[in-house]
C-alpha positions as CSV (number, residue, x, y, z in Angstrom):
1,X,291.6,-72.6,39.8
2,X,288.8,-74.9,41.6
3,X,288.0,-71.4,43.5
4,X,286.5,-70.3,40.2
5,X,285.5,-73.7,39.0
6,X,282.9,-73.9,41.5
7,X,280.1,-72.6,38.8
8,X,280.7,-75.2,36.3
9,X,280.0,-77.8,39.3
10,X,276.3,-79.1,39.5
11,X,274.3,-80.4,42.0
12,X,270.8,-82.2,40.8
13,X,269.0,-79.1,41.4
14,X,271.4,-77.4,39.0
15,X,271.2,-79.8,36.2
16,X,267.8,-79.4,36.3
17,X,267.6,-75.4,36.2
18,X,269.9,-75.7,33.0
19,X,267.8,-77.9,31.4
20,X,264.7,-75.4,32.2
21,X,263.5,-73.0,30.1
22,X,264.5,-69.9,29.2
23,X,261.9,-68.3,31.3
24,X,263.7,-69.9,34.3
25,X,267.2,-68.9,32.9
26,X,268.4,-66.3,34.6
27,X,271.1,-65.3,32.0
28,X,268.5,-65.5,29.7
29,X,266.0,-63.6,31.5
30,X,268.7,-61.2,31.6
31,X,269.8,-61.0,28.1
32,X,265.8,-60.7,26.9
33,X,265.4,-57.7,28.8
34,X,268.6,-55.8,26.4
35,X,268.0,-54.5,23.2
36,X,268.4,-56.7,20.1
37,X,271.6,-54.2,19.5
38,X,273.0,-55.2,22.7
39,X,272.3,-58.8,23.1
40,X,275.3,-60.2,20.4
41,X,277.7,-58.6,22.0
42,X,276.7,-58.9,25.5
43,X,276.5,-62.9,24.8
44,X,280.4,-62.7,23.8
45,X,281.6,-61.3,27.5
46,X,279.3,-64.1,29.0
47,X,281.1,-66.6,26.4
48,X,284.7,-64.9,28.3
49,X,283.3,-65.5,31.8
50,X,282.3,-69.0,31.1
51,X,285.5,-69.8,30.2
52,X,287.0,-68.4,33.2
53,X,284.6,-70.2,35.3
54,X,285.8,-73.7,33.2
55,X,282.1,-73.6,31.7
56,X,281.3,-74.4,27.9
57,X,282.4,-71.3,25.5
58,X,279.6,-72.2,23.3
59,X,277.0,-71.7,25.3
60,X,277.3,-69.9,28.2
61,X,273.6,-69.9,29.0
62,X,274.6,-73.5,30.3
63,X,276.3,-72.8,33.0
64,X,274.2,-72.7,36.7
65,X,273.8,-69.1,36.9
66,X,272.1,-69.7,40.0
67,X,274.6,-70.3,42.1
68,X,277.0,-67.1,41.0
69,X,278.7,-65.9,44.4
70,X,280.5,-63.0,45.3
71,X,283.9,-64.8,45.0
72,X,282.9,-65.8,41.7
73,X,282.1,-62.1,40.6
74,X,285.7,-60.9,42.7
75,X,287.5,-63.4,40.7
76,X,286.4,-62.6,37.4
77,X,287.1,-58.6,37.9
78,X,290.2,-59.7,38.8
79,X,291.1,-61.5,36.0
80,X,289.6,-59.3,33.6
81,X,291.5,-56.8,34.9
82,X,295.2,-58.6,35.0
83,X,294.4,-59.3,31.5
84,X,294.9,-55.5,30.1
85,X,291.3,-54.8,29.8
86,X,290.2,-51.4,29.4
87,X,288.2,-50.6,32.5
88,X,284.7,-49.6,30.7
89,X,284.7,-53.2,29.3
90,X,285.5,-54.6,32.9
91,X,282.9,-52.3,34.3
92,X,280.5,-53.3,31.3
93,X,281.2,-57.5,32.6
94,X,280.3,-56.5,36.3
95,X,277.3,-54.7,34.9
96,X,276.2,-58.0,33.4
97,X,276.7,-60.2,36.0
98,X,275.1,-58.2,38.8
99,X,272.0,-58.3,35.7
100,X,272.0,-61.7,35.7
101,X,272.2,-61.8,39.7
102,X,269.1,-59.4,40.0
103,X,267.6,-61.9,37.2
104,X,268.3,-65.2,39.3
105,X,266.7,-63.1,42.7
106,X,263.5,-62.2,40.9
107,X,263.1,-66.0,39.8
108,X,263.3,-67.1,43.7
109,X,266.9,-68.7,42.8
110,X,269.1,-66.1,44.5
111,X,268.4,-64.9,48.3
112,X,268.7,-61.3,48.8
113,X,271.9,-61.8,51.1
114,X,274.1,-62.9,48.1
115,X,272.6,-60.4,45.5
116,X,273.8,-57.8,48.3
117,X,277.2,-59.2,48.8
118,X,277.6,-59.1,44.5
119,X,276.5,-56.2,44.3
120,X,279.3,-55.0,47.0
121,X,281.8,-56.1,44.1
122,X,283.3,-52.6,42.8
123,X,283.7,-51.6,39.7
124,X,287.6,-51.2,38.0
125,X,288.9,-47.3,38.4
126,X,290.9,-45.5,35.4
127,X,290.3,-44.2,32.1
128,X,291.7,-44.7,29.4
129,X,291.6,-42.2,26.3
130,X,288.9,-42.2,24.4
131,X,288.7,-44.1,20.9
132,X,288.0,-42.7,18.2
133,X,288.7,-39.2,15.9
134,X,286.2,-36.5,15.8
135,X,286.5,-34.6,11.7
136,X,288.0,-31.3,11.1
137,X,285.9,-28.9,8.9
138,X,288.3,-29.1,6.0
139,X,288.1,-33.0,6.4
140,X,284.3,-32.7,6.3
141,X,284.3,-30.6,3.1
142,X,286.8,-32.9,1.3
143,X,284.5,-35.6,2.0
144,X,281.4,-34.0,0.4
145,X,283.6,-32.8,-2.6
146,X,284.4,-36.6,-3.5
147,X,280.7,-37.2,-3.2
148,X,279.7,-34.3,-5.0
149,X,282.0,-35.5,-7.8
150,X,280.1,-38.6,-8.2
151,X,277.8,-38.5,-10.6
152,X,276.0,-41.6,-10.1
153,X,273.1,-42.5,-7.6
154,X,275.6,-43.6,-5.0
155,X,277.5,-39.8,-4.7
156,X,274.2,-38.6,-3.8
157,X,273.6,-41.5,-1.1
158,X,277.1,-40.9,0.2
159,X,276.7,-37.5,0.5
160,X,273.8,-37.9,2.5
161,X,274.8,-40.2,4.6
162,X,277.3,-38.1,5.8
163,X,274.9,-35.0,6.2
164,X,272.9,-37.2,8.5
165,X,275.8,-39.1,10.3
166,X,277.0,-35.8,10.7
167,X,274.1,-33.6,11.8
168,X,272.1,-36.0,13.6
169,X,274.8,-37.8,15.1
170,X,273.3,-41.0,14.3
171,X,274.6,-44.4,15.3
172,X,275.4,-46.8,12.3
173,X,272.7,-48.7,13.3
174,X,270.0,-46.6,13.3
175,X,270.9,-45.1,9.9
176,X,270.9,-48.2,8.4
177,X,267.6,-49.2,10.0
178,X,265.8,-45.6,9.0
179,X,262.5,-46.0,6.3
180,X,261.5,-43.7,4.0
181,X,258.4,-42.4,5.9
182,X,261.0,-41.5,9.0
183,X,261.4,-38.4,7.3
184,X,259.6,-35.3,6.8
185,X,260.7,-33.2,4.3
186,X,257.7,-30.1,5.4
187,X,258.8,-29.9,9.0
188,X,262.6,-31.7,8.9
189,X,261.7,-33.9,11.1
190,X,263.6,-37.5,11.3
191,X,262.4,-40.2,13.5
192,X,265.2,-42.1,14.6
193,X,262.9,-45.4,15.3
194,X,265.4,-48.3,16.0
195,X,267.9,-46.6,18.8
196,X,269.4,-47.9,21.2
197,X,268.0,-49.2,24.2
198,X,264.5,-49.1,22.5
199,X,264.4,-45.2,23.3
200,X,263.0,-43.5,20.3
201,X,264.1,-39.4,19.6
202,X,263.3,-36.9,16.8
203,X,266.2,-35.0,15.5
204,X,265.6,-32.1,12.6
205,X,267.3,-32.5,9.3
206,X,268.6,-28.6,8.6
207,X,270.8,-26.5,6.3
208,X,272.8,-28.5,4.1
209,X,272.2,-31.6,5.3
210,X,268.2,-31.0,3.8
211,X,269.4,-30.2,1.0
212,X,272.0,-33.3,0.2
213,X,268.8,-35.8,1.2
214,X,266.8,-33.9,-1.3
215,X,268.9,-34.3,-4.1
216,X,269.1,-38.2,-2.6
217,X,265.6,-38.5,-2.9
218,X,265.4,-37.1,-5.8
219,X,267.3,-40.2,-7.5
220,X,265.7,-42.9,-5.0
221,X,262.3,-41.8,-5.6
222,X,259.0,-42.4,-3.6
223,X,259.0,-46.3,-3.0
224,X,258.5,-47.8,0.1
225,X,261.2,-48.9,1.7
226,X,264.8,-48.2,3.7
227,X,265.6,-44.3,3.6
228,X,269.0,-45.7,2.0
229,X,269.1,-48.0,-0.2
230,X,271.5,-50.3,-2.2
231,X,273.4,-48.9,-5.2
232,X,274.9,-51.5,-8.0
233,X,278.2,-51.2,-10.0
234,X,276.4,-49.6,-12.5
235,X,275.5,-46.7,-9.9
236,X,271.9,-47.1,-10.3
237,X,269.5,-47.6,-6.6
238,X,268.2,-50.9,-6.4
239,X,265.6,-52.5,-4.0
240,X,266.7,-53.4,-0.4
241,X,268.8,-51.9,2.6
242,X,272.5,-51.1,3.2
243,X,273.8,-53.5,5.8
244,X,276.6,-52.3,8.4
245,X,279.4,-53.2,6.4
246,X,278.1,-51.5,2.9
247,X,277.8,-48.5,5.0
248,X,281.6,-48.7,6.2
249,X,282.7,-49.4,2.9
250,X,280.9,-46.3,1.4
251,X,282.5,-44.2,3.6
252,X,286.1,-46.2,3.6
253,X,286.0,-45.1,-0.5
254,X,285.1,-41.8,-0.1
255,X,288.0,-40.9,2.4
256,X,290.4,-42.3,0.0
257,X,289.1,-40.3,-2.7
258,X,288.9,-37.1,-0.7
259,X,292.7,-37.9,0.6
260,X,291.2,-38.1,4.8
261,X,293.0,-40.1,6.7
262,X,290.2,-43.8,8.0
263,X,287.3,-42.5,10.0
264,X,284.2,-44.7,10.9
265,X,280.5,-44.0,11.2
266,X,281.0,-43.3,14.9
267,X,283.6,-40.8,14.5
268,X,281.2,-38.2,12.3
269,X,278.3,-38.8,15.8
270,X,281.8,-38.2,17.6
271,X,282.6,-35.0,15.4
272,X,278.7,-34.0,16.1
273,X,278.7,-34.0,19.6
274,X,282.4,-32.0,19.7
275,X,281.1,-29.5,17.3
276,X,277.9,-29.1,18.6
277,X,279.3,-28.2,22.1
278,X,282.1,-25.9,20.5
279,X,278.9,-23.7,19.0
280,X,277.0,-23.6,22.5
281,X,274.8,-25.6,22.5
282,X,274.0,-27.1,26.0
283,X,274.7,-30.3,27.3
284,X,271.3,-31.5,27.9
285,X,270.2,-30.8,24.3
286,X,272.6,-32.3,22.4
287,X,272.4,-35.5,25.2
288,X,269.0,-35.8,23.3
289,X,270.0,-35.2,19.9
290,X,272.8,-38.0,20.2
291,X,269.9,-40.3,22.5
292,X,272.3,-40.6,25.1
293,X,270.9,-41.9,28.5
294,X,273.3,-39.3,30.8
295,X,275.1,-36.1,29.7
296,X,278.4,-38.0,31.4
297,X,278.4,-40.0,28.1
298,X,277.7,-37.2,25.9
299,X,280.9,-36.0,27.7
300,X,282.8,-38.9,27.0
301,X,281.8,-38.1,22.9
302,X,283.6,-34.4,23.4
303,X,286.8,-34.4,21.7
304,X,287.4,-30.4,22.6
305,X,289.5,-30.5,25.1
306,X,292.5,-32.2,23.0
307,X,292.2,-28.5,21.3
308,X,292.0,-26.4,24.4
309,X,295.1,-28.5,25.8
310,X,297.0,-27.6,22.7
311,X,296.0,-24.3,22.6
312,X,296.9,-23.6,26.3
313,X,300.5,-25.2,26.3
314,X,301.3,-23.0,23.1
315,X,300.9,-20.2,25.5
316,X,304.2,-21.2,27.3
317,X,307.4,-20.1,25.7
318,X,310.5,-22.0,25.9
319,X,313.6,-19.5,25.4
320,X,315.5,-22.1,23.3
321,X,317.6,-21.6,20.2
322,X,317.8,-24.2,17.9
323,X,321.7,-24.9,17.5
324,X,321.7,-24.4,13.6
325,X,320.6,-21.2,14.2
326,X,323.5,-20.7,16.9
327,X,326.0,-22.0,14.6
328,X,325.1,-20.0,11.6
């Protein structure tokens, strides 16, 4: 109501912050400091608050961050929350808005009182389960059989792709993003250069996966250019990148040849992490290999302990006969 139309309300003083520049902007201050990744869909929950706050939807950066309150951030979680959100993307809002709050503080618009008092807004509780599939190995193999199959220059791209997605636990993004000269085919060593959050890793291309990028490279050739490129109709490589989507329809054909049921890109890093804890390896290690900033996420990524659940409860034995057997 007016309670949480109180930011769209401006003083002289406010009209002439929004008219400032960006450098005085503290939701743009804010969203500069993200990575590039982050900043699109970081920009689309500031377009949801504005509209709860009665602000424009196009351009949230309008609105008089300035003056953001404590009943303004109380009201939001609230209504974020009665509207079914899941709790990380109500947490993820907060997360922003205390950003833009620390933003407004360090531009002398904020006092250090109010920052406290948003910052005293909690975060949502719950979980809810976590999205996403991780591959079983006879999915995995199915996969490279279709690719394998393939004779063209796009089998051999797909079947790398999936090495790497796989074994690296890349993010679509930084797969996409990878150049030629990432990789060292002497030492295995793959610079993953364009991660997220700016936080650069090396991961080791090994095993099978070496030996599907070989036979990738062996059709690409030597050029300059993105790791993976584009492949025409005609299955022959051709100059420039994959984008996001070319990479999810790649892999969208592939399952439907090898018969798996739809994975994305994120379910092979998923399947990576799983399968990487299920061997032994420790936490903290594959935390680096998948460039996550805390082994709690890494956790999140496990999709074990749907296995161990099953396993346990088929230790129980009901004593039930099945009436068609009674009545035989």
């Amino acid at each position: 109501g007016g309670n949480m139309r109180a930011l769209a309300l401006s003083d002289s003083r406010e009209l002439e912050l929004v008219g400032a520049p960006a450098s005085r902007n503290p939701a743009a201050v804010y969203l500069s400091a993200l990575a590039p990744t982050g900043r699109a869909g970081m920009l689309s929950r500031l377009r949801k608050v504005a509209v709860i706050l009665g602000g424009p939807d196009t351009d949230p950066l309008a609105l008089p961050w300035h003056t953001l309150r404590y009943e303004h951030v109380a009201a939001i979680r609230a209504r974020l929350e009665a509207e079914g959100l899941a709790p990380a993307t109500v947490n993820l809002t907060l997360a922003a808005l205390r950003g833009i709050a620390k933003a407004a503080f360090g531009l002398g618009l904020l006092d250090a009182d109010a920052l406290e008092r948003i910052r005293q807004v909690k975060p949502v509780r719950g979980e809810r389960l976590p999205a996403g599939r991780a591959l079983s190995a006879g999915e995995l193999a199915a996969l490279m059989g279709a690719c394998a199959n393939d004779p063209t220059a796009a089998g051999a791209r797909d079947g790398a792709i999936l090495a790497m997605l796989y074994t690296c636990g890349l993010r679509r993004s930084e797969l996409v993003a990878l150049p030629l000269e990432a990789y060292n085919p002497e030492t295995g060593e793959l610079r993953v250069l364009k991660a997220k959050g700016g936080k650069q890793r090396i991961v080791y291309v090994d095993n099978g996966a070496a030996a599907a990028l070989r036979d990738w490279l062996e059709v690409r050739g030597t050029e300059p250019g993105p790791l993976f490129t584009a492949v025409n109709r005609g299955g022959r490589v051709v100059a420039g990148g994959m984008s996001g989507q070319a990479l999810y329809a790649a892999l969208r054909k592939r399952a439907e040849q090898a018969g798996v049921a739809a994975f994305t890109p994120h379910d092979l890093r998923r399947t990576c992490v799983s399968d990487l804890l299920d061997a032994g390896a420790d936490v903290v290690t594959v935390q680096h290999i998948a460039g996550h900033s805390s082994p709690l996420t890494t956790a999140r990524y496990d999709r074990r302990p749907d296995a161990a659940k099953r396993k346990a409860q088929n230790l129980l034995h009901v004593p039930y006969r099945s009436r068609r057997l009674a009545a035989a």
